[in-house]
Every structure is written in C-alpha cells, then in structure tokens.
N, C-alpha and C positions, 0 to 999 in steps of 0.2 A: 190513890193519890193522883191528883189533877197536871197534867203537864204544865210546865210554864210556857205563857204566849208572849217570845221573842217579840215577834212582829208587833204586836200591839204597845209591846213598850217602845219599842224601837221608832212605832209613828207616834206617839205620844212625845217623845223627846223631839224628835224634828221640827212637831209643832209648837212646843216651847222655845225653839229657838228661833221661829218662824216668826213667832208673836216677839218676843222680843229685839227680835233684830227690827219688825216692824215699829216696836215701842221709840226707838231711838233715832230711828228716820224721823217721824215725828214731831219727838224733843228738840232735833236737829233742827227742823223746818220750822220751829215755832222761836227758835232763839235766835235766827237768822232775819225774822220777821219781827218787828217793834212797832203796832198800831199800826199793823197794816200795809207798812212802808217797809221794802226789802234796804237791809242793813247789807253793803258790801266794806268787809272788815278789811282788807286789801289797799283800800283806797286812803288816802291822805286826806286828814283834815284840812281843812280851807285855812285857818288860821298857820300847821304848822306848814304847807307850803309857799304862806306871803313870805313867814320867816326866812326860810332859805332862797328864797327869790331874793329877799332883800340886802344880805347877807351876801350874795354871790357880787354885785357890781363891786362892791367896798373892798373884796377882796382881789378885783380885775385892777380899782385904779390904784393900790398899794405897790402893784407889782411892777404899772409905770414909773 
C-alpha cells in the first residue's frame, strides 16, 4: 500500500486558498469600480451635503 503525500495535499490547499483569496480581491476591485469611474463609498452625496449646509444657518439664526 501507497504512503499518503502530506505535502502534496498540503500545496494543493494553500493554492485553493491562494486562488480564492485572489477571486475576491478582484470582486472587490470590480465593485468598487462602475464604467470605469472609481466609486469612493465614503464620500457624501452632493445633494445630501447642500441639505445639511442648508439646514445649519436656520438653525444658527433660531438661537439669536
């Protein structure tokens, strides 16, 4: 009977999770990306920072 080859499973797995951790960088970098234009999720919509801009004096002259 044939020994079993540790090693060979052993690189087998690592590259599964080589290729997989590589699959999600990927996903990652393609949903971050929309036609080509980098999407920063972080950042504030334009519309809701007129709001709170607008929003802040009305509540400066309330307090006079």
């Amino acid at each position: 009977m044939a020994t079993p080859n540790y090693g060979y499973e052993k690189r087998q797995k690592e590259l599964a999770k080589k290729k997989k951790k590589e699959e999600k960088l990927k996903a990652k970098s393609e949903r971050k990306t929309v036609d080509g234009v980098e999407v920063d999720s972080n950042e504030p919509d334009a519309d809701a920072t007129e709001t709170t801009n607008a929003a802040a004096p009305a509540a400066d002259s309330a307090q006079s």
